[in-house]
N, C-alpha and C positions, 0 to 999 in steps of 0.2 A: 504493500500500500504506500506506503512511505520509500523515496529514493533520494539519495546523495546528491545535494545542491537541489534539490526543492525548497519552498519556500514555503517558511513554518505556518503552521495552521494556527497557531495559538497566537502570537505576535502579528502577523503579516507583514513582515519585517527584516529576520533572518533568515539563513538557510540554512538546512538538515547535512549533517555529517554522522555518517555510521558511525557507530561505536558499539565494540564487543568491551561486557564488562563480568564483573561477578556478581549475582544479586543475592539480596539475604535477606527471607522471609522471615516473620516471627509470626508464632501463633501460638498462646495459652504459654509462653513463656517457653518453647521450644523454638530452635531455629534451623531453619536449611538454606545453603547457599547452590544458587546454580551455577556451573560457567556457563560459558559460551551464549549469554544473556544477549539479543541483540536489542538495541536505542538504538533512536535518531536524537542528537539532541543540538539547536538551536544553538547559535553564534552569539544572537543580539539577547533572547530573554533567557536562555539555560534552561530552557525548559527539554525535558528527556522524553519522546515519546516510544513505548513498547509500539517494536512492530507486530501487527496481529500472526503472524506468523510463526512466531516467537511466544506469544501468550497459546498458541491451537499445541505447538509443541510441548509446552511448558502444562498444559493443563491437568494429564494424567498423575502427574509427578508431585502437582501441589496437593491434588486434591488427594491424595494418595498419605501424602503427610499430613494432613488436617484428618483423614480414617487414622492414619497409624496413633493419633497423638492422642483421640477419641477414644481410643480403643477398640476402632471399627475393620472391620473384613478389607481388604485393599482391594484394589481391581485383580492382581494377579491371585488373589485366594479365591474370590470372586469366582476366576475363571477356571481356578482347579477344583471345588468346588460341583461344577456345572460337568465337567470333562470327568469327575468321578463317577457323578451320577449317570455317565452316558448320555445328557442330552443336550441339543441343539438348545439355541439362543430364545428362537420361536417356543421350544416346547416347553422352558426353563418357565417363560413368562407367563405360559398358559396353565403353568401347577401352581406359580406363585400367584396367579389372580390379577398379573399389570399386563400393560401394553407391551409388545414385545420391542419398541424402540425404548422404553423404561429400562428393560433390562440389558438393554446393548448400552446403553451410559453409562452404567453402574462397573460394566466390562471397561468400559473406555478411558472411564472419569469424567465426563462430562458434568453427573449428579454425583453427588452422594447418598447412599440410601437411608433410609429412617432407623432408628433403634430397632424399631420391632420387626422390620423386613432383616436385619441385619442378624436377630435373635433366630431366625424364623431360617435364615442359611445354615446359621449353626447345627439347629438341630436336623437340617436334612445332612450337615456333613459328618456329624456323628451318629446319627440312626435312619441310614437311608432306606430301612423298612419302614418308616414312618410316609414314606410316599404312598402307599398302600391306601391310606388315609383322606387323601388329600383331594379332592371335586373340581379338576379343572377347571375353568374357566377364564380365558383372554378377555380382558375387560379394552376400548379402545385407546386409543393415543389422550392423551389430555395435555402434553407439553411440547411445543412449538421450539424446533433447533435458533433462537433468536442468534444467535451468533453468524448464521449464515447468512441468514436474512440482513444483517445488521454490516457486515463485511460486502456485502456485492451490491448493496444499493446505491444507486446514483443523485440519490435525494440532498439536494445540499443542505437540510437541517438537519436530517439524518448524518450525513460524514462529517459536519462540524461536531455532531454529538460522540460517535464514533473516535473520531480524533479525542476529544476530551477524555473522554474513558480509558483510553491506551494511552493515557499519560503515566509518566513513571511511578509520578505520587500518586494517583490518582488508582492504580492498581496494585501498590504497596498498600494504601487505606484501606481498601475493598476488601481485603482479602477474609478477612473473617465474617465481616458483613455476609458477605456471596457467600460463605460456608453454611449462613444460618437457611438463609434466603433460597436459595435455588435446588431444593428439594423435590424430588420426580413424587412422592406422593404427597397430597396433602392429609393432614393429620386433625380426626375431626374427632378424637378422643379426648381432646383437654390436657392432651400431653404437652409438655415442656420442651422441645428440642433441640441442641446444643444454646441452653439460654434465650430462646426466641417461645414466648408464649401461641401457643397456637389455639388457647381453649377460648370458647363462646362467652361474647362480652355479659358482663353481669347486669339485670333484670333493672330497669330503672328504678322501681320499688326498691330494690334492695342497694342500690348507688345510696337512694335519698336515708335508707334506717342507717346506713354506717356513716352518712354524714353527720 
């Protein structure tokens, strides 16, 4: 998206110069550096923008440390897992009850999956006669790849936004945020998920007695 002597999106002003650097994420007081990070960053304001290129690369890898740090199944368990049990990606989704691009992100890193979908692998990886059990059903898609959508559009309020987003700071901040946020299921149990409430707002009667 971004090339060497372009002219930055953020300023309108300077020009873009590659740079390979090392970056270093924190999350819950853990840290991972990547190499081979590639920016653009700007002459006149310094501003660093991630090539999307670089964040599609980068995606498995983070979201992979944000499972590990959780305490969550990785994508590669994920997928041994699936490959013990014998099945396809399609048929994975239709025991677990999700859409089967649901469960091809959970492989990729795209999502991260819920505690309870994540409990729910476990015990098929430790008692895979509990499949025996289980009443198929492929429920349809509910979540839209917005990243793609979001990289090939030609919309200029769109790629000003884009730009913004793939700024350096701007995706070093996000990062835990989009851990809580971008969940393939949602969760309509009143559970808590990494610190993001998800349960049903309380009863206006009962707002005004605790006031």
């Amino acid at each position: 998206m971004y090339k060497t002597n372009q002219k930055c999106v953020i300023c309108n002003k300077g020009k873009l110069s590659k740079k390979i650097i090392k970056e270093d994420f924190k999350y819950k007081n853990k840290h991972l550096t990547i190499d081979n990070y590639a920016v653009f960053e700007c002459n006149n304001c310094k501003e660093a923008l991630v090539d999307p290129s670089t964040i599609r690369s980068t995606e498995r890898v983070l979201t992979d440390f944000r499972r590990e740090t959780d305490g969550f199944l990785t994508s590669g368990d994920i997928v041994a897992i699936r490959k013990k049990l014998g099945k396809t990606q399609e048929k994975m989704a239709e025991i677990l009850g999700i859409g089967k691009k649901n469960f091809a992100r959970y492989e990729n890193g795209t999502v991260t999956q819920s505690k309870a979908m994540d409990n729910l692998l476990r015990v098929l990886d430790n008692h895979p006669e509990s499949l025996n059990v289980f009443k198929p059903g492929l429920y349809p898609e509910t979540k839209k790849d917005i990243s793609t959508t979001l990289f090939s559009t030609s919309d200029e309020t769109t790629q000003s936004f884009v730009s913004f987003v793939t700024t350096q700071s701007f995706v070093a901040t996000s990062t835990n945020y989009l851990a809580n946020v971008l969940e393939s299921e949602t969760n309509t149990e009143g559970i808590s998920l990494k610190g993001t409430d998800f349960s049903a707002p309380k009863p206006i009667e009962e707002e005004a007695k605790a006031a």
